[in-house]
NUTORKOL-220376 format. One record per residue (C-alpha): residue number from 0; residue in one letter; chain; x, y negated, z. Coordinates in steps of 0.05 Angstrom, whole numbers, plus 5000, padded with zeros to 4 digits. Example, Ala and Ser with C-alpha at 12.3 -4.5 7.8 and 13.67 -1.06 7.14 Angstrom:
2
+-----+-----+-------+------+------+------+
:   n : res : chain :   px :   py :   pz :
+-----+-----+-------+------+------+------+
:   0 :   A :     A : 5246 : 5090 : 5156 :
:   1 :   S :     A : 5273 : 5021 : 5143 :
+-----+-----+-------+------+------+------+
//
This chain:
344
+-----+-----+-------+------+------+------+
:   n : res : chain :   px :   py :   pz :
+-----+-----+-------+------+------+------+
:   0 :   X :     A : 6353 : 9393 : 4565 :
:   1 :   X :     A : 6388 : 9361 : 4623 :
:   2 :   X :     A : 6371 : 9307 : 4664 :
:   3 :   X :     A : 6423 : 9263 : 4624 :
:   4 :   X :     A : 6393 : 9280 : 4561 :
:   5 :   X :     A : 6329 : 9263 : 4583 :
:   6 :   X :     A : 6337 : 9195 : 4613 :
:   7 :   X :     A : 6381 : 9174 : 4549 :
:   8 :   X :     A : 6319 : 9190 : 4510 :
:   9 :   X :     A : 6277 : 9164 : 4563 :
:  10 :   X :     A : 6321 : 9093 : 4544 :
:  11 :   X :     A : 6313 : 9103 : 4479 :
:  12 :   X :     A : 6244 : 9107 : 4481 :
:  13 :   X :     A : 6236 : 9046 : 4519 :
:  14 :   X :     A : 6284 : 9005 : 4474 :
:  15 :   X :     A : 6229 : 9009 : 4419 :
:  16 :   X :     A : 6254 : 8989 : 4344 :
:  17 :   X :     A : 6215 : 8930 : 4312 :
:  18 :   X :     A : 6178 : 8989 : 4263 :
:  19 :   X :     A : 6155 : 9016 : 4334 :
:  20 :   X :     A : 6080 : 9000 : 4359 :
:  21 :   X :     A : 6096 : 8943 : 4418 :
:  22 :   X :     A : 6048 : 8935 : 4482 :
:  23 :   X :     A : 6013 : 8873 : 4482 :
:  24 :   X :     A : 6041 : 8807 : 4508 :
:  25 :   X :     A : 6015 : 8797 : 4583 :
:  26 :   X :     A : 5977 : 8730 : 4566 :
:  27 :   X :     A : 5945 : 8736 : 4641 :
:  28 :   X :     A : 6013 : 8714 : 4666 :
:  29 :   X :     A : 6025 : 8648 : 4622 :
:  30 :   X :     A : 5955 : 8638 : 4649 :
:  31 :   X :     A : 5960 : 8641 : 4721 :
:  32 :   X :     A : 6023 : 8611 : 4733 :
:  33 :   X :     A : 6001 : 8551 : 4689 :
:  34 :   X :     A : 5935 : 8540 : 4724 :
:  35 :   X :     A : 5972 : 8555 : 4802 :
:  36 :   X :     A : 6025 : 8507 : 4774 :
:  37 :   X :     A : 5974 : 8456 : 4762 :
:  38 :   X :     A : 5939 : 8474 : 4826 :
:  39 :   X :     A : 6001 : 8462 : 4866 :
:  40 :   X :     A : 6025 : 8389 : 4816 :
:  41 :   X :     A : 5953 : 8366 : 4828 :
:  42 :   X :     A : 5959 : 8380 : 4901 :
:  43 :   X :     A : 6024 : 8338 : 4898 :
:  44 :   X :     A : 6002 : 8278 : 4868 :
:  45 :   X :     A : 5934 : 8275 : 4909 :
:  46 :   X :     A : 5966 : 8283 : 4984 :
:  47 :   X :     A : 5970 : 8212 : 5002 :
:  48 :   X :     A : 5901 : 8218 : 5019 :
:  49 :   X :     A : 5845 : 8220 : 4956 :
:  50 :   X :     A : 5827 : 8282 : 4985 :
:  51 :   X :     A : 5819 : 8284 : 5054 :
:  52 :   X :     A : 5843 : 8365 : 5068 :
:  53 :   X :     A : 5898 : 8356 : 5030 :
:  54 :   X :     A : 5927 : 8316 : 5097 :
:  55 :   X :     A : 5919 : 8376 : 5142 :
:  56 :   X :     A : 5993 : 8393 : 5171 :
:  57 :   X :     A : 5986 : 8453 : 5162 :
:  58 :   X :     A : 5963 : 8450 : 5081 :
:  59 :   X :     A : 6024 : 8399 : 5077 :
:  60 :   X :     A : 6068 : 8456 : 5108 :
:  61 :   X :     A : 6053 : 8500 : 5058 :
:  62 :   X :     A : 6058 : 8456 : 4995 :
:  63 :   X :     A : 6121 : 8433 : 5024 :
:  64 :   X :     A : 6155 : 8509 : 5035 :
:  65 :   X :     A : 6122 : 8533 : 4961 :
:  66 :   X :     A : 6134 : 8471 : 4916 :
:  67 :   X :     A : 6212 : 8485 : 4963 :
:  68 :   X :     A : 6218 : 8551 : 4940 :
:  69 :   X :     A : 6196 : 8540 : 4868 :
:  70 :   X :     A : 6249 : 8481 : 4849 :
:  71 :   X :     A : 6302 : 8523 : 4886 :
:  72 :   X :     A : 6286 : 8574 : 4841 :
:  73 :   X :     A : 6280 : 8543 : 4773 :
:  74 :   X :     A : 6354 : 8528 : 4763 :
:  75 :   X :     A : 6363 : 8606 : 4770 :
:  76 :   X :     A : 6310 : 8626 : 4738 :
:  77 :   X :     A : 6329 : 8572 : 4678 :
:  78 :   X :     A : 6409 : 8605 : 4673 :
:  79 :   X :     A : 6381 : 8677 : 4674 :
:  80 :   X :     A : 6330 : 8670 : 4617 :
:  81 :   X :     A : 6387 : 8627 : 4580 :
:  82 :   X :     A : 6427 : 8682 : 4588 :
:  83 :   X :     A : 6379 : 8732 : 4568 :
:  84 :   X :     A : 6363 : 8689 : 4504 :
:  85 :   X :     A : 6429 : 8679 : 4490 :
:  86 :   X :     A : 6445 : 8763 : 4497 :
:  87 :   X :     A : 6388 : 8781 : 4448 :
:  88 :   X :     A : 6403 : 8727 : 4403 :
:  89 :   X :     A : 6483 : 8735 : 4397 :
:  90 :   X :     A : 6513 : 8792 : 4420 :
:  91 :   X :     A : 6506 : 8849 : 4377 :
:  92 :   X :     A : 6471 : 8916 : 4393 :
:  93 :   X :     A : 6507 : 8966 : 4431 :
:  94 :   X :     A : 6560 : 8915 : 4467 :
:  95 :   X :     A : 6547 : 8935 : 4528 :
:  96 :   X :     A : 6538 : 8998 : 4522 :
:  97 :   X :     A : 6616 : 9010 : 4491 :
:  98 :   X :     A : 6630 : 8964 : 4550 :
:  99 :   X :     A : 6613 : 9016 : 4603 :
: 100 :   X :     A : 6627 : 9090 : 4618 :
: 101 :   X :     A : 6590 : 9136 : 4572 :
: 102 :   X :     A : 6563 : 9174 : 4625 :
: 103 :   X :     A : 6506 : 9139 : 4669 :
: 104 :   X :     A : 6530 : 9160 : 4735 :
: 105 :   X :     A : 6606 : 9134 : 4728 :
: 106 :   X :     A : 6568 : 9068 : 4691 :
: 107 :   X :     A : 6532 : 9056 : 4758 :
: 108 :   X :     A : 6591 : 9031 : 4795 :
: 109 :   X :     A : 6621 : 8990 : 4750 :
: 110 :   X :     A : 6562 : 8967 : 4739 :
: 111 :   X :     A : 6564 : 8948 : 4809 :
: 112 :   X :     A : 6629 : 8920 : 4813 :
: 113 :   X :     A : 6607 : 8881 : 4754 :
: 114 :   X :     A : 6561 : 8829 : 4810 :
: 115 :   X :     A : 6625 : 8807 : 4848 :
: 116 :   X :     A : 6653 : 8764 : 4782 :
: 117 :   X :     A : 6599 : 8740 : 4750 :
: 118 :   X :     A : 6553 : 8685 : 4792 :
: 119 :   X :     A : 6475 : 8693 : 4784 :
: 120 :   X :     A : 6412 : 8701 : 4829 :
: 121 :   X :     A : 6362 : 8738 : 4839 :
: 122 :   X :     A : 6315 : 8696 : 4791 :
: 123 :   X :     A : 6373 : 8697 : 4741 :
: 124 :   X :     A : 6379 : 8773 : 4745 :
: 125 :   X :     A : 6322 : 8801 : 4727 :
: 126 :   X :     A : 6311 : 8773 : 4657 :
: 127 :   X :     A : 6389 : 8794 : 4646 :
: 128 :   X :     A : 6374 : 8859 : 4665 :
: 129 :   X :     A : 6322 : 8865 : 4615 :
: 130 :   X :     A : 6370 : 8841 : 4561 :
: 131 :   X :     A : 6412 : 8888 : 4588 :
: 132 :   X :     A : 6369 : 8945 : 4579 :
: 133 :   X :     A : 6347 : 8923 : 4514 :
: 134 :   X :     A : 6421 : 8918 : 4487 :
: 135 :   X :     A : 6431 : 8983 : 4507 :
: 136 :   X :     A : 6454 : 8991 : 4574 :
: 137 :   X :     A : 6424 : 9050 : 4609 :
: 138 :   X :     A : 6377 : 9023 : 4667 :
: 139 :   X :     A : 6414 : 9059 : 4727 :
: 140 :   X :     A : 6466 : 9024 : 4704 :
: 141 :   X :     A : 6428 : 8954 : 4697 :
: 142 :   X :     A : 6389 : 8961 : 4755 :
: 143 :   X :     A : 6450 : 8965 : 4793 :
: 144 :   X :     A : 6473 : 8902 : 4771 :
: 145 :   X :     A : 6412 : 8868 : 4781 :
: 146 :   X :     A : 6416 : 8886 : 4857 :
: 147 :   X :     A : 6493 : 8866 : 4860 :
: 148 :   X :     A : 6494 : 8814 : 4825 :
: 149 :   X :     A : 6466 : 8755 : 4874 :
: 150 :   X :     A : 6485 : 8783 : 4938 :
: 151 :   X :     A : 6565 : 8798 : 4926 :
: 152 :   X :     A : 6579 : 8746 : 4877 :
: 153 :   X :     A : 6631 : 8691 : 4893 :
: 154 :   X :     A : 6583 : 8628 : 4910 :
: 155 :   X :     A : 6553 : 8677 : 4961 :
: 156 :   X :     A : 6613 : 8708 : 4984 :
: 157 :   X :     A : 6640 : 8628 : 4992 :
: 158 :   X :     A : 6578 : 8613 : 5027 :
: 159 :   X :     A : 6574 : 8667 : 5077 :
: 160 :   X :     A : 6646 : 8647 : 5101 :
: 161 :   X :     A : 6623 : 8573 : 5104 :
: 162 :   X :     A : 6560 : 8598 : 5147 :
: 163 :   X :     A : 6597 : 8647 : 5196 :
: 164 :   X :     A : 6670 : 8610 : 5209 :
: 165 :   X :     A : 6716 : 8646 : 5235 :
: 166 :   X :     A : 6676 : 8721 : 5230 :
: 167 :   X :     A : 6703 : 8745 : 5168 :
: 168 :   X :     A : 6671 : 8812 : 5179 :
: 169 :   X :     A : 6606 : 8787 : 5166 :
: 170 :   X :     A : 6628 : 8778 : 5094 :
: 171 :   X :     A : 6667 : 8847 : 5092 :
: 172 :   X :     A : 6601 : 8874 : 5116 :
: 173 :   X :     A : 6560 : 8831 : 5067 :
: 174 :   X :     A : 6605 : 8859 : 5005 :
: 175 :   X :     A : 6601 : 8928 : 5031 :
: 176 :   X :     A : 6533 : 8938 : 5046 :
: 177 :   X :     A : 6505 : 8901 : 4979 :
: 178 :   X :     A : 6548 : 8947 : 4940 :
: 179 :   X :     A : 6528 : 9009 : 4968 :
: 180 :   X :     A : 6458 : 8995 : 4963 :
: 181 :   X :     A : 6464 : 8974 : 4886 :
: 182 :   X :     A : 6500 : 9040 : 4872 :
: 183 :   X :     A : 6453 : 9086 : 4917 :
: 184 :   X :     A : 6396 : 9048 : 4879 :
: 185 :   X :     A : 6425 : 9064 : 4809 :
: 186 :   X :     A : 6440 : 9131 : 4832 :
: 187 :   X :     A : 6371 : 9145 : 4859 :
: 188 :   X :     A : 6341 : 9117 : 4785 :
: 189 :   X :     A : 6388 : 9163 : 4746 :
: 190 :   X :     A : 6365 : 9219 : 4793 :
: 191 :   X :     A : 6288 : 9209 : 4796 :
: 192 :   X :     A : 6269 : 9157 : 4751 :
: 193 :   X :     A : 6212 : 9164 : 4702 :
: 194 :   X :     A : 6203 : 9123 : 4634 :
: 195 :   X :     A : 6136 : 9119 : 4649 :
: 196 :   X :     A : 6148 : 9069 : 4704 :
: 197 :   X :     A : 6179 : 9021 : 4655 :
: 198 :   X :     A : 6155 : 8976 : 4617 :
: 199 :   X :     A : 6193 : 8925 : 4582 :
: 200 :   X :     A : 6169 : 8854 : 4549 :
: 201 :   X :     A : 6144 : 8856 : 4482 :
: 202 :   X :     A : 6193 : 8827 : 4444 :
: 203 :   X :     A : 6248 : 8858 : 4412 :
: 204 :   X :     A : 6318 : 8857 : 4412 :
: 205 :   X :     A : 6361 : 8844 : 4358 :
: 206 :   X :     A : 6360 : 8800 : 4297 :
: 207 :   X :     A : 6298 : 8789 : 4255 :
: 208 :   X :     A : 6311 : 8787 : 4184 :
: 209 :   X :     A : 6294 : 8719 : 4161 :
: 210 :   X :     A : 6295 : 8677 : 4234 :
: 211 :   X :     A : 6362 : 8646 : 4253 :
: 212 :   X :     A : 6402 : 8665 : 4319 :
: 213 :   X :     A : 6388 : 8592 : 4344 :
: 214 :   X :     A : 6307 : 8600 : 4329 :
: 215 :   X :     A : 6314 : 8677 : 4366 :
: 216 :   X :     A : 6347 : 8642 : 4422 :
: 217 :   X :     A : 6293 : 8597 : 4426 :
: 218 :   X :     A : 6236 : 8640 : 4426 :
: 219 :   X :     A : 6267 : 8688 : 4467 :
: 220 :   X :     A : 6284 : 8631 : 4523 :
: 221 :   X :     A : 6217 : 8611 : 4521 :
: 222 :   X :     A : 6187 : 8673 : 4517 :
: 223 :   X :     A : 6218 : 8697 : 4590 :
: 224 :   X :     A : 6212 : 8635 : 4626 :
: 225 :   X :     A : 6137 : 8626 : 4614 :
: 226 :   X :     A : 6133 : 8692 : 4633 :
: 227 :   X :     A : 6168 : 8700 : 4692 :
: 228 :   X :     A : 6152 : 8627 : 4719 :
: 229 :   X :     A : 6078 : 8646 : 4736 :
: 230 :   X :     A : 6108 : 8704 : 4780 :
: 231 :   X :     A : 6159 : 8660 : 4805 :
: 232 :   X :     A : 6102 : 8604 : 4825 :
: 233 :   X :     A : 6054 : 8669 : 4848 :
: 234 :   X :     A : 6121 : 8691 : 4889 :
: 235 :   X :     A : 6139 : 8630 : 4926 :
: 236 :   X :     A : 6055 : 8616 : 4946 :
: 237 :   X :     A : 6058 : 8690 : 4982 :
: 238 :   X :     A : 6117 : 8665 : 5019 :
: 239 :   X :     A : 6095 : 8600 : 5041 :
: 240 :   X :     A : 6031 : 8639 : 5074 :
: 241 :   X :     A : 6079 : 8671 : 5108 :
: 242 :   X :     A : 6119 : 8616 : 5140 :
: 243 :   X :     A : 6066 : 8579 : 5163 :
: 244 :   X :     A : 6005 : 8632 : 5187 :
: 245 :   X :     A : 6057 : 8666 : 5234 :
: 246 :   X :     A : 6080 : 8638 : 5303 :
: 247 :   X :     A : 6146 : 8628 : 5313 :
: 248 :   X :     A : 6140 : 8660 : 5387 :
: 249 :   X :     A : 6133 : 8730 : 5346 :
: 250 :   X :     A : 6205 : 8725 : 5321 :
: 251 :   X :     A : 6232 : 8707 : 5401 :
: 252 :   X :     A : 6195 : 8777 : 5412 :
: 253 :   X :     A : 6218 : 8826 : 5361 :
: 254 :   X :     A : 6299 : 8788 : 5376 :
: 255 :   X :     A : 6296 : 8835 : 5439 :
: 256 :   X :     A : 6303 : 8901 : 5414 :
: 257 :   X :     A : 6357 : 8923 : 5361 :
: 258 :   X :     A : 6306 : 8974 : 5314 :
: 259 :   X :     A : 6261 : 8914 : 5316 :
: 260 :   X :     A : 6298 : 8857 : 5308 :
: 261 :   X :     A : 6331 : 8886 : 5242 :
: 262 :   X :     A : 6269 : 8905 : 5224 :
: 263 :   X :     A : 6241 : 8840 : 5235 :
: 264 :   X :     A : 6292 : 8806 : 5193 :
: 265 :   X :     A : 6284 : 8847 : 5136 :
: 266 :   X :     A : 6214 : 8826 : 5126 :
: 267 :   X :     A : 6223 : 8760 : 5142 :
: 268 :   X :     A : 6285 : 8764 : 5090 :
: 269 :   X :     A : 6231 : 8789 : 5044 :
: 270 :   X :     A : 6174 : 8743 : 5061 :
: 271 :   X :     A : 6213 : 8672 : 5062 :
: 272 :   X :     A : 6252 : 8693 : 4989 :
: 273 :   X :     A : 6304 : 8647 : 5014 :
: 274 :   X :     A : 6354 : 8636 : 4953 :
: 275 :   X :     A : 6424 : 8685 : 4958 :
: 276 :   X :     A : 6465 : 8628 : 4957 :
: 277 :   X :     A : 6427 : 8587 : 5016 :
: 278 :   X :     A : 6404 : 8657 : 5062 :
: 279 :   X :     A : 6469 : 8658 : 5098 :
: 280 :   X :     A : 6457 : 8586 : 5127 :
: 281 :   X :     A : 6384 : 8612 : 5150 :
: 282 :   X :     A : 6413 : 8675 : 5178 :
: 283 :   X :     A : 6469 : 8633 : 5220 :
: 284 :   X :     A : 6416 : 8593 : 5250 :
: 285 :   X :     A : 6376 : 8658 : 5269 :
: 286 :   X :     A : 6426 : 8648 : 5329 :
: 287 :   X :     A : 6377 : 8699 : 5380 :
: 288 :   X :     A : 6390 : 8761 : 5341 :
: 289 :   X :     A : 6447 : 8811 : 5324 :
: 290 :   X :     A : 6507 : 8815 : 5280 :
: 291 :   X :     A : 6464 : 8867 : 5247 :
: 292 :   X :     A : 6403 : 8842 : 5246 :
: 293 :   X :     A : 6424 : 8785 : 5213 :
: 294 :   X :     A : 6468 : 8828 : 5163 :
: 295 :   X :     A : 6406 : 8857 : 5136 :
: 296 :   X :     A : 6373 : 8799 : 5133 :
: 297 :   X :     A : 6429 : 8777 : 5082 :
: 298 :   X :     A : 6430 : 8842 : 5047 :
: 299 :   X :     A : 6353 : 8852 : 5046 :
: 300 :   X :     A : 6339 : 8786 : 5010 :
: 301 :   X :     A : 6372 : 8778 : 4949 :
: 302 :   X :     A : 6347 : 8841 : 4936 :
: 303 :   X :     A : 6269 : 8847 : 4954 :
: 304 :   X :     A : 6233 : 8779 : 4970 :
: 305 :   X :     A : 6167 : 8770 : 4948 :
: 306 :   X :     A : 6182 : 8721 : 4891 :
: 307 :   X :     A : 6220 : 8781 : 4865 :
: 308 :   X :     A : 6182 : 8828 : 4873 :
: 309 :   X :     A : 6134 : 8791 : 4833 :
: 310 :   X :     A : 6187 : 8772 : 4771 :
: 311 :   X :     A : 6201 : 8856 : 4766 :
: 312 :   X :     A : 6128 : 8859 : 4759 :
: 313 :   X :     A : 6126 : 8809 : 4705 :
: 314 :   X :     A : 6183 : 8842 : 4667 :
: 315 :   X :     A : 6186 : 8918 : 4678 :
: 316 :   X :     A : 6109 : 8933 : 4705 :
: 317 :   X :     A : 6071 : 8934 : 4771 :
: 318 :   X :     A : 6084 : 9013 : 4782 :
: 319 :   X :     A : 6173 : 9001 : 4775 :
: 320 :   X :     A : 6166 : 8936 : 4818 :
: 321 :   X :     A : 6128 : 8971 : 4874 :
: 322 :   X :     A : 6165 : 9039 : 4863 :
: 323 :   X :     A : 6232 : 9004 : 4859 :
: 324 :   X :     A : 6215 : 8942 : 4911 :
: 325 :   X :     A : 6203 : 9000 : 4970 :
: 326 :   X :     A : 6257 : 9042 : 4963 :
: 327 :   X :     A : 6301 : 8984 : 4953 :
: 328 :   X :     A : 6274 : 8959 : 5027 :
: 329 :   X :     A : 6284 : 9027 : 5054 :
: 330 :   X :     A : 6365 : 9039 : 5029 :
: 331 :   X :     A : 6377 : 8967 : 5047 :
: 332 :   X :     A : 6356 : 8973 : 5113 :
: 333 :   X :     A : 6392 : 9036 : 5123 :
: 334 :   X :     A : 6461 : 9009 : 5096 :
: 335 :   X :     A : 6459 : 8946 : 5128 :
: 336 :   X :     A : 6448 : 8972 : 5201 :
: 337 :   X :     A : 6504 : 9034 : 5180 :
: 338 :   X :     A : 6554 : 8976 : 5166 :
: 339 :   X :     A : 6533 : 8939 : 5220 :
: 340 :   X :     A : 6546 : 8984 : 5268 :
: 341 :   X :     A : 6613 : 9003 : 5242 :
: 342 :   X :     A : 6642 : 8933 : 5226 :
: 343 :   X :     A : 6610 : 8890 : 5262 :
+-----+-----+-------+------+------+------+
//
C-alpha cells in the first residue's frame, strides 16, 4: 500500500461514522475557560479599587492586553464556528471533496489558493478546518487552507497596503510567502503525517436521523465555541505575560542584527497573537527593524500565535498542535526571510 492509500484510510479512520465508538468530550476545556473567564470578568468589575492588587500597573497591563486580545478574537472565533455549524448542518457529505482534485497533493494548492477569496482568521479557521475534514476533505488539503486562509485573504491583503503606502512589495511578499508556507505545510502532512496525531471533536458530522438541520446547527455552534473559547481565553492570558514581563529595551537589542531581528519578530509575532487583519499596523510601527524582519512577523502570526496554538489543541489534540505549531514556525521563518531577501 502506498502512501496515498494509507493517509486516505488514515482520513477515513478519523472521520468516524456515528455507529463508530467516539472519544470522550474534553469537559476540562468548558471548565477552564469558564472559570479563567470568570477570573478575568471578576477582575474587571473589581479594578476600581475593592481589591487593592488589582490597581497594580502592571496587573492592569495585563488585564488590559488579555481581556484586548480576547474581544478581538471573539468576532472571529464567532464567524468560524458559525461556519463550521452551518457546514455540518447543511452541506451534504462529500462536497468538498468533489470540489477538489482527487489526488491530495494537486488538492494542496488549490487548497491554498482557496485563502485569497474567502475572508476569515485565524480563530475562524480552525473550527472550519475541522468541518472541513469531517466533510471529507483530506487534511493536507485542509490544513493548507487553514494556514492561507487569514494571512492572504483580501481584508489582509487591503490592510497591508493601508499599513505600508506606497511599498507594494511588502504585500507581493506577504502573498508569496503565506502561500508557500501553506502549500509546503500541506505537502509536509501528506508526506509524514500520522493519524495518530489527530484527533478530532466528538461530534459527528452529518445529519442525525430525527434532529432538524436548524437544531444540528445549533448544537454544533455551541458545541465549538465553548470549546475552543477556553483555549482562546487560555491563549490570549499566555500572551499578555508576554507583553508585559519583557522590557521593551530587549527588542532595541535583537533590531541590530538581521538573523536576530527576524528571529525576534517571529516570536514576538507568536507571543502577542495580534489578529491577521490588525498585524500589519503593529509590524509598520516596528519602524527599527527590516523589510524582512517585519515580513515574517506578518507571515509568522496568522499562522502560529499562542492563542492558536492553543485552539489546534482544543480541536485536533496536544501532540498535532505541538507537532504542527513547530514546524509551521520553522517553514515560516524560512520562507519569509527567502522572500525577503529576493523582493524586498
Amino acid at each position: 500500500m502506498n502512501k496515498t492509500d494509507d493517509l486516505a484510510a488514515d482520513s477515513r479512520h478519523v472521520l468516524a461514522g456515528p455507529d463508530e465508538p467516539r472519544a470522550a468530550p474534553s469537559d476540562r476545556a468548558y471548565i477552564v475557560g469558564a472559570g479563567i473567564s470568570a477570573l478575568i470578568l471578576g477582575a474587571i468589575l473589581l479594578k476600581g479599587g475593592a481589591v487593592e492588587w488589582l490597581d497594580h500597573p502592571g496587573l492592569r497591563a495585563w488585564q488590559t492586553i488579555c481581556v484586548a486580545i480576547t474581544v478581538q478574537a471573539i468576532p472571529f472565533l464567532v464567524l468560524g464556528t458559525l461556519i463550521s455549524g452551518a457546514v455540518n448542518a447543511f452541506v451534504p457529505a462529500g462536497a468538498f471533496g468533489k470540489a477538489l482534485p482527487s489526488r491530495p497533493a494537486l488538492a494542496v494548492p488549490v487548497a491554498s489558493a482557496a485563502g485569497v477569496v474567502l475572508p476569515g482568521c485565524e480563530c475562524a479557521s480552525v473550527p472550519v478546518a475541522g468541518s472541513l475534514i469531517r466533510r471529507g476533505v483530506p487534511p493536507p488539503a485542509a490544513f493548507a487552507f487553514l494556514l492561507s486562509a487569514p494571512a492572504v485573504n483580501p481584508i489582509v491583503l487591503v490592510s497591508t497596503a493601508v499599513a505600508f503606502p506606497g511599498n507594494p512589495a511588502m504585500v507581493v511578499a506577504r502573498l508569496v510567502a503565506s502561500l508557500a508556507v501553506s502549500m509546503i505545510m500541506g505537502w509536509l502532512w501528506l508526506r509524514f503525517g500520522r493519524s495518530q496525531w489527530l484527533r478530532m471533536p466528538s461530534r459527528h458530522s452529518g445529519h442525525e436521523h430525527g434532529r432538524s438541520r436548524w437544531s444540528e446547527f445549533r448544537l454544533g455552534f455551541q458545541h465549538d465555541f465553548l470549546h475552543a473559547g477556553g483555549f482562546l481565553v487560555l491563549g490570549a492570558m499566555a500572551a499578555a505575560t508576554f507583553n508585559v514581563t519583557v522590557p521593551r529595551p530587549w527588542m532595541e537589542t535583537f533590531s541590530q542584527s538581521a538573523w536576530a531581528s527576524i528571529l525576534f519578530l517571529a516570536l514576538l509575532a507568536i507571543v502577542l497573537a495580534v489578529c491577521s487583519e490588525a498585524d500589519a499596523f503593529v509590524a509598520a510601527s516596528l519602524t527599527g527593524f527590516s523589510n524582512t524582519a517585519r515580513l515574517t512577523f506578518m507571515v509568522v502570526g496568522p499562522m502560529v500565535d499562542l492563542k492558536l496554538a492553543a485552539l489546534q489543541a482544543g480541536t485536533f489534540g496536544r501532540p498535532f498542535a505541538l507537532r504542527f505549531s513547530l514546524a509551521t514556525a520553522t517553514v515560516a521563518v524560512a520562507v519569509s526571510a527567502a522572500t525577503g531577501w529576493c523582493l524586498l
